[in-house]
C-alpha positions in Angstrom: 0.0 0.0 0.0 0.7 3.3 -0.2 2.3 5.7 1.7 -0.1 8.1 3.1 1.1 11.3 2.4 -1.8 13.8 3.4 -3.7 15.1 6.0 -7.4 16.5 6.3 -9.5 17.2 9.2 -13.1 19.1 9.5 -16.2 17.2 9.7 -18.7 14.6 7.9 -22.3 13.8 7.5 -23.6 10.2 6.6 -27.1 8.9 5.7 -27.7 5.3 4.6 -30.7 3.2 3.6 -31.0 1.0 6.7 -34.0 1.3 9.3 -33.0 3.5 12.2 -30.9 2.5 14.1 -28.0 1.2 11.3 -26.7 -1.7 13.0 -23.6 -0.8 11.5 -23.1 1.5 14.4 -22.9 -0.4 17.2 -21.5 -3.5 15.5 -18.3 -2.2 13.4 -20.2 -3.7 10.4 -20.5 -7.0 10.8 -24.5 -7.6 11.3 -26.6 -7.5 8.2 -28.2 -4.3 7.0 -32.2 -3.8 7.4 -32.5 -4.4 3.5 -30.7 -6.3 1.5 -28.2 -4.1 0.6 -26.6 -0.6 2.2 -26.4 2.2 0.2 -24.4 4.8 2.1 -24.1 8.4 1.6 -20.7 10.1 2.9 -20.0 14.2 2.9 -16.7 15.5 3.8 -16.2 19.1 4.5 -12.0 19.9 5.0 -11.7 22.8 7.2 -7.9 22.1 7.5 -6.3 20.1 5.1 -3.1 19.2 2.4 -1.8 16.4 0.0 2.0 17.1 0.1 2.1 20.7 -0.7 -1.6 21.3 -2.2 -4.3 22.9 0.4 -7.4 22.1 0.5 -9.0 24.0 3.2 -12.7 24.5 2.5 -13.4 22.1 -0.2 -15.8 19.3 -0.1 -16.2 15.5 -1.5 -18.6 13.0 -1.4 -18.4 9.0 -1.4 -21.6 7.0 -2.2 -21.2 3.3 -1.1 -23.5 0.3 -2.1 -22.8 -3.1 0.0 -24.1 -6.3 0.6 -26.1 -7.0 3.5 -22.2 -7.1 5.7 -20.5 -4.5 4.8 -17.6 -6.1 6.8 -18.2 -8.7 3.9 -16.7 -6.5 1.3 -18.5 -6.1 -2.6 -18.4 -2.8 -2.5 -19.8 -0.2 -5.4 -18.2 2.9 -4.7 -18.0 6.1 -6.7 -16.4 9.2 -5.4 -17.5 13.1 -6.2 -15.3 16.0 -5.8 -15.9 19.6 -5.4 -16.3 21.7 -9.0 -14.6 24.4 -7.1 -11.2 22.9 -6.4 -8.3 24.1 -9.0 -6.6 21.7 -11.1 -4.1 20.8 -8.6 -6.9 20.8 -5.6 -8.7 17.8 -8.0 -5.9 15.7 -9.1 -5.2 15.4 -4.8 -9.0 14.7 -3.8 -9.1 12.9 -6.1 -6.2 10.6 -5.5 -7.3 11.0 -1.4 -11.1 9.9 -2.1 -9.9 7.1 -4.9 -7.2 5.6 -2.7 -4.4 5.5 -4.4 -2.0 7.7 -2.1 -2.2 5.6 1.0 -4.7 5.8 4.5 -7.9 4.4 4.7 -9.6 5.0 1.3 -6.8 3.0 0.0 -7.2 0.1 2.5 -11.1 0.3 1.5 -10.3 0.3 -2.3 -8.2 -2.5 -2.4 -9.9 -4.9 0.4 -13.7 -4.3 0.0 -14.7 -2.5 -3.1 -15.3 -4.8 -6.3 -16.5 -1.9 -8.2 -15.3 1.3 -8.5 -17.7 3.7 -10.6 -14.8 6.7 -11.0 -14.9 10.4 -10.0 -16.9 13.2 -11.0 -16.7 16.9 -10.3 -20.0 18.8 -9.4 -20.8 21.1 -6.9 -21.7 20.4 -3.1 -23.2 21.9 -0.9 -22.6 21.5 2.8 -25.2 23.2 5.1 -24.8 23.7 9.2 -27.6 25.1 11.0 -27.2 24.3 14.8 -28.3 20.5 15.3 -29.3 20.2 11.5 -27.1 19.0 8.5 -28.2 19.2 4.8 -25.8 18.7 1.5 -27.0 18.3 -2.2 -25.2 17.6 -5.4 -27.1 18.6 -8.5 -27.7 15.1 -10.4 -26.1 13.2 -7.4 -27.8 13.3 -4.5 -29.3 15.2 -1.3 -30.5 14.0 2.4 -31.0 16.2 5.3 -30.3 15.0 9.0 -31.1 16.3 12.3 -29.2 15.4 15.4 -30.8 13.8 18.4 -30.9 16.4 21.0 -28.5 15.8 24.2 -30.4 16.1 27.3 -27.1 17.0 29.1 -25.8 19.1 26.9 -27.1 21.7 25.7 -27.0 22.4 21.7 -24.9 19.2 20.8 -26.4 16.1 20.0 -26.0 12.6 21.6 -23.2 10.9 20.6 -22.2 7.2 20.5 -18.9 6.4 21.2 -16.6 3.3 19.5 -18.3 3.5 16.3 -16.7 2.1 12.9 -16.1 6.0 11.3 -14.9 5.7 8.0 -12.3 8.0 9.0 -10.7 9.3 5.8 -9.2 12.0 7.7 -12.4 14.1 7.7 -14.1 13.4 11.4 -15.3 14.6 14.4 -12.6 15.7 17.0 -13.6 13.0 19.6 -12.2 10.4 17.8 -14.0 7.2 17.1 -17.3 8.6 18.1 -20.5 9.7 15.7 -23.7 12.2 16.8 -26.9 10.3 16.4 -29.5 11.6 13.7 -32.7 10.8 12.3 -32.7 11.4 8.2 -35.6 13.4 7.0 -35.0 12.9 3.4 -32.6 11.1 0.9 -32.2 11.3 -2.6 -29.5 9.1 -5.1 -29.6 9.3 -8.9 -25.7 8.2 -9.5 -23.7 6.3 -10.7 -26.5 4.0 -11.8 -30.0 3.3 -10.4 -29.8 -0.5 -11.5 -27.1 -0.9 -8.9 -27.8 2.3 -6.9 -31.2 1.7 -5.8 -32.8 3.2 -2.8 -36.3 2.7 -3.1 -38.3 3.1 0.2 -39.9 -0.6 0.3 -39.4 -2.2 3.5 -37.6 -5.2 4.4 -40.2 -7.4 3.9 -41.0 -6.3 0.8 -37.3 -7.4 -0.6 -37.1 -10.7 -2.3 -34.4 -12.8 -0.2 -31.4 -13.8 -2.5 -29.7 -17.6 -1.6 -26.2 -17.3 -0.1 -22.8 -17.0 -2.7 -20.6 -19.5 -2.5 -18.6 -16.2 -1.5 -20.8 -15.8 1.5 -20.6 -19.7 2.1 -17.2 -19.7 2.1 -17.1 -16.9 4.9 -19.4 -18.2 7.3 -17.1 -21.5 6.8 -13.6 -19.9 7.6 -16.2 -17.7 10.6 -16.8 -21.3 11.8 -13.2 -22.2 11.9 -11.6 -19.3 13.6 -14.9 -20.0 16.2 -14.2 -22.8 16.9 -10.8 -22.8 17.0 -10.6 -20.0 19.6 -13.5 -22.5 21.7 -11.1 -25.0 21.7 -8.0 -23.2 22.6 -9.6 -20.8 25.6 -10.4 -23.8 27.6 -7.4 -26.0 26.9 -5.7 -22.5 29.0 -7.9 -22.7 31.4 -7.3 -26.3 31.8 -4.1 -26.2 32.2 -4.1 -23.2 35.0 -6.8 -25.3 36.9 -4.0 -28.4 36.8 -1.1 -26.3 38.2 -4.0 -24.7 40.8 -5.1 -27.9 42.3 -1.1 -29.1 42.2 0.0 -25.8 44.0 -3.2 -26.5 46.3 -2.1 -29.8 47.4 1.5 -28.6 48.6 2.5 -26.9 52.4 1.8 -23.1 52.1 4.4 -22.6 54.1 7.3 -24.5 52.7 10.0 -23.6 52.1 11.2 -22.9 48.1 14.6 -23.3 46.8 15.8 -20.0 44.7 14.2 -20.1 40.9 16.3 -20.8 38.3 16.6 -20.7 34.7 14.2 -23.4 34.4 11.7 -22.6 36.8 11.6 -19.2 35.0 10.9 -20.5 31.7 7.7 -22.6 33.1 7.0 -19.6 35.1 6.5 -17.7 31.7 4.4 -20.0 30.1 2.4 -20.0 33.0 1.5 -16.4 32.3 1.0 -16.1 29.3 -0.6 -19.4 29.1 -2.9 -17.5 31.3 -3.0 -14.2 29.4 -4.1 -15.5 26.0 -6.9 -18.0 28.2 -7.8 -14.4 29.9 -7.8 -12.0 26.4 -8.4 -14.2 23.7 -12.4 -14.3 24.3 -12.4 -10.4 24.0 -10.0 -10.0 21.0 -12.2 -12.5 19.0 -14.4 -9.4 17.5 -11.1 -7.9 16.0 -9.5 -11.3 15.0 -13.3 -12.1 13.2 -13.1 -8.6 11.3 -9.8 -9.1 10.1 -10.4 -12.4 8.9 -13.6 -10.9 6.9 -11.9 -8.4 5.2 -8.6 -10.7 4.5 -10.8 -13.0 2.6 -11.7 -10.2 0.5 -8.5 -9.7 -0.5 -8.0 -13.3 -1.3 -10.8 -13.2 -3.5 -9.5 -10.4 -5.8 -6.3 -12.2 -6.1 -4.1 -10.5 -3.9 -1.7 -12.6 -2.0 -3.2 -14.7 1.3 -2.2 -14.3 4.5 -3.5 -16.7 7.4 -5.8 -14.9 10.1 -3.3 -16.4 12.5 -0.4 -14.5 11.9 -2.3 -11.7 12.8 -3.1 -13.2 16.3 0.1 -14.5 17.1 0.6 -10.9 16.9 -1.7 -10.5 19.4 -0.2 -13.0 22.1 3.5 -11.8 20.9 2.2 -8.7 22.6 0.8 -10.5 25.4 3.7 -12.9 25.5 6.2 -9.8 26.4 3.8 -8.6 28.9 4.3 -12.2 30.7 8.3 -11.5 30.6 8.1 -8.7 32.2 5.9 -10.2 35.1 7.7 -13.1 35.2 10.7 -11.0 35.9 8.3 -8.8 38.5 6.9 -11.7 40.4 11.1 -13.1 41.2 12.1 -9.6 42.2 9.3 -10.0 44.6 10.2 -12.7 45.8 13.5 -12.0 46.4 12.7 -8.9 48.1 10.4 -11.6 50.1 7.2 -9.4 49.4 5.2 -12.4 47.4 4.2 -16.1 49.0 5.7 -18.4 46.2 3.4 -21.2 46.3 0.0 -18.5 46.2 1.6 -16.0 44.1 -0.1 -13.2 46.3 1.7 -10.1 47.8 2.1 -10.3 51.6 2.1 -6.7 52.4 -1.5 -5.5 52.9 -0.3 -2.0 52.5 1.1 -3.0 48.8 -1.9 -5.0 48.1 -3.8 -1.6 49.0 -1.9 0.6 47.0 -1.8 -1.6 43.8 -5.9 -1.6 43.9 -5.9 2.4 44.3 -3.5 2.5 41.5 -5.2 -0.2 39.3 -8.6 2.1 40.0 -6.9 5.4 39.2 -5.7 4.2 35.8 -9.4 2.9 35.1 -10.1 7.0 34.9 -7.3 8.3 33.0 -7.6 9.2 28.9 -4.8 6.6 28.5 -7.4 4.0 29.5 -10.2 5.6 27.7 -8.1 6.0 24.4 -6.9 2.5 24.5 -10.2 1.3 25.4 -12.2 2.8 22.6 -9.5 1.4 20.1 -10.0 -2.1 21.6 -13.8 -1.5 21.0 -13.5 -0.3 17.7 -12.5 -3.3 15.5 -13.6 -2.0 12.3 -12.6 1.1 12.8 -9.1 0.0 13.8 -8.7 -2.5 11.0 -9.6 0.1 8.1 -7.3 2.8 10.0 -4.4 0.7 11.0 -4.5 -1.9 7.6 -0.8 -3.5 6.6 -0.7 -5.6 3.8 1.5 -8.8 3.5 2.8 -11.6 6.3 4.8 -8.8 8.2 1.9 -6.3 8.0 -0.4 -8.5 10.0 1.9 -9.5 12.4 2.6 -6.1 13.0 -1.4 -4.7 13.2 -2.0 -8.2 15.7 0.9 -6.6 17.8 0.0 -2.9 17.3 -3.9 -4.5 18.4 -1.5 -6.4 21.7 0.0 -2.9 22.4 -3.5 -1.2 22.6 -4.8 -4.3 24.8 -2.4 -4.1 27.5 -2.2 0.0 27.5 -6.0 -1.2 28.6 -5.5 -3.7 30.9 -1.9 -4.0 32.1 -2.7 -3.1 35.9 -6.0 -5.2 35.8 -3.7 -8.0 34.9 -1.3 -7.0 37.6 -3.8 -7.1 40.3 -3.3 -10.9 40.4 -0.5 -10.5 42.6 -3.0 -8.4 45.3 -5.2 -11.1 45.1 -3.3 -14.6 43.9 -2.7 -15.3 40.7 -3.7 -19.4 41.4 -7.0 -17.9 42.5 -8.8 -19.0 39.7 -12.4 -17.6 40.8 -10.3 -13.7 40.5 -8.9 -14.4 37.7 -11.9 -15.5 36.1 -13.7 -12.5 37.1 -11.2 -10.4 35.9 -11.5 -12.0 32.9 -15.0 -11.1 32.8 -14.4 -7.8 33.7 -12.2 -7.0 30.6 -15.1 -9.1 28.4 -17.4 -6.2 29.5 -15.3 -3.4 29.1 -14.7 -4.1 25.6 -17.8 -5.7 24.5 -20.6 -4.1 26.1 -22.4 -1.1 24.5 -21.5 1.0 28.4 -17.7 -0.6 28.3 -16.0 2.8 29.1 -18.6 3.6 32.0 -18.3 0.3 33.1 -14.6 0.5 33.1 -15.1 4.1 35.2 -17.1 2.5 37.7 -14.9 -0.3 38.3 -12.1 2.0 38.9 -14.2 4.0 41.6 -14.9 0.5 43.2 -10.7 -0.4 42.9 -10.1 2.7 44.5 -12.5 2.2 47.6 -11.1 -1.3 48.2 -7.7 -0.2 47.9 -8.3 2.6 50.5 -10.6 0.0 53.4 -7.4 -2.5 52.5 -5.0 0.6 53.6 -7.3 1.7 56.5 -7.1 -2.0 57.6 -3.1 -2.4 57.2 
């Protein structure tokens, strides 16, 4: 791909075909549409923007997309519309922005998901902003009107729904992967072709079903395999944790351990991360699923393969240095006789204390938030963070690892406050993470349990 060699921001304004509310939003495009098909409708306004040495502050373009009924599934039509107004130089870099072909995420979209590309036209758009209301028409094109759902908190803004799959050409909001919710009072497409381009109002119902491709066969196969093949290997952890468990159960709590070596610290590390990938697999199967969905589309217009699991060992590379380094943690401990060997629990209740209050701090900070909302966004971080080739998945599983832990590092370190062989807490914190990144309140969920860390940390301190 590409080097991406430009930068826009300003703001956008979507409208699609789908019932309301587009289930795209809330599941970074992997449940099907309303109808059978999605028709999108994209408007970018640039307040601030170049392409090497070109500005383009104040122009406009547009990108009309028709899908399937997964847009994760790829089969795109796409066509792209640029403002009359630019000068030459202004069009020949929208242009090449809009029809991917100088890097960034209209790139990654073009080569990955679209089967169709319809070409670029220049016409005159109109981008209108009138408090909570958006409108935009392109003579021939198209035109919708939207109206933000008013915030009952905040007065004059809409609501907003955070970790949403933004097709973030460079053109979005300033709070990142977040879009204002709207209700469409009108829509209009006549281009690139109405055979293909279709947005008549009949309702779902009304649609005559179409039988699966072998395309779509094919997917829900290799959907089956990656399944089932994280089923199989999340419990096979978990087995193995409960078997060390009940044989660290069975031994005198009190006896005495000869100093680790070499050995003991290898089997330490698998230990951990062992338990790491049986504690974060479940939660990165989302992302793993959406980059398997859009790899296949790649397959499928001939461009080399590359196996869904190169981009999770990624993943557990990530998660594999994160057990080196408390491998290396849990010795110094215990050298510094500050950790029971055979519980793997800090003996100091005053330690204990302070690693809850700091794990709860952390659970406010933007570091956790950002990180978070990455986690949450697979789509969004696929299409934004896409590397083609062997060593570009590798490198997006481990950029996905470094995102994970900036998340849940000191949730993972709390095992030593509580016992790492306590299976029942590290369970929970397993679920706790599950939550956080899967449910549609993860970030206030994530808030709260840092207010709860915090007050147990300060009773454990009050109590030491």
């Amino acid at each position: 791909m590409a080097q991406k060699t430009w930068e826009l921001s300003g703001e956008y304004m979507e409208s699609c075909n789908c019932d309301y509310l587009c289930p795209c939003i809330f599941t970074n495009p992997q449940a099907p549409a309303t109808h059978e098909h999605c028709i999108a409708l994209m408007i970018y306004r640039i307040d601030r923007g170049r392409h090497r040495e070109v500005l383009l502050d104040g122009l406009k373009f547009a990108l009309v997309i028709r899908s399937g009924r997964v847009m994760a599934d790829g089969g795109w039509v796409f066509g792209v519309v640029v403002d009359e107004k630019a000068d030459e130089s202004q069009r020949q870099a929208l242009s090449a922005i809009a029809g991917g072909t100088v890097g960034g995420p209209p790139q990654m979209i073009r080569d990955n998901l679209v089967s169709d590309f319809r070409g670029i036209e220049y016409r005159p758009i109109e981008f209108t902003a009138d408090g909570l209301r958006r409108s935009t028409q392109i003579p021939g094109v198209l035109a919708f009107a939207i109206e933000g759902v008013a915030s009952r908190n905040r007065s004059g803004e809409p609501y907003y729904i955070d970790n949403t799959a933004i097709l973030r050409t460079g053109a979005s909001r300033s709070r990142g992967p977040a879009i204002s919710k709207c209700r469409a009072s009108a829509s209009r497409l006549a281009w690139p072709a109405r055979a293909t381009m279709d947005i008549s109002p009949r309702s779902p119902g009304e649609l005559e079903r179409k039988p699966r491709s072998a395309a779509s066969r094919l997917l829900v196969r290799q959907r089956v395999l990656i399944v089932g093949a994280l089923a199989g290997l999340v419990p096979l952890c978990w087995l193995y944790l409960a078997g060390i468990s009940a044989s660290m159960s069975a031994m005198d709590p009190d006896m005495a351990m000869p100093p680790k070596g070499v050995v003991d610290l290898v089997l330490l590390l698998v230990m951990w991360w062992v338990m790491m990938i049986g504690m974060m697999l479940p939660s990165a199967a989302p992302m793993i699923l959406t980059f398997a969905s859009i790899n296949r589309n790649a397959r499928a217009r001939g461009q080399p393969y590359v196996p869904t699991a190169m981009f999770a060992s990624g993943y557990l590379l990530a998660w594999g240095g994160f057990s080196v380094v408390v491998t290396l943690a849990q010795w110094g401990l215990e050298q510094a006789s500050l950790l029971s060997p055979m519980a793997m629990k800090i003996t100091s209740p005053a330690l204990g204390g302070a690693l809850f209050v700091a794990a709860g701090l952390y659970q406010l900070t933007p570091l956790k938030r950002r990180c978070l909302s990455h986690c949450r966004s697979p789509f969004d971080f696929v299409i934004n963070h896409w590397r083609s080739g062997f060593g570009g998945a590798l490198r997006m599983g481990l950029e996905h690892g470094r995102y994970c832990l900036g998340c849940c590092w000191i949730l993972m370190a709390l095992l030593f406050a509580v016992g790492a062989m306590n299976l029942l807490w590290v369970a929970g914190l397993a679920a706790a993470v599950l939550v956080e990144k899967l449910f549609p309140s993860g970030i206030w969920i994530a808030r709260l349990g840092g207010l709860l860390l915090i007050g147990w940390g300060v009773s454990l301190l009050g109590a030491a």
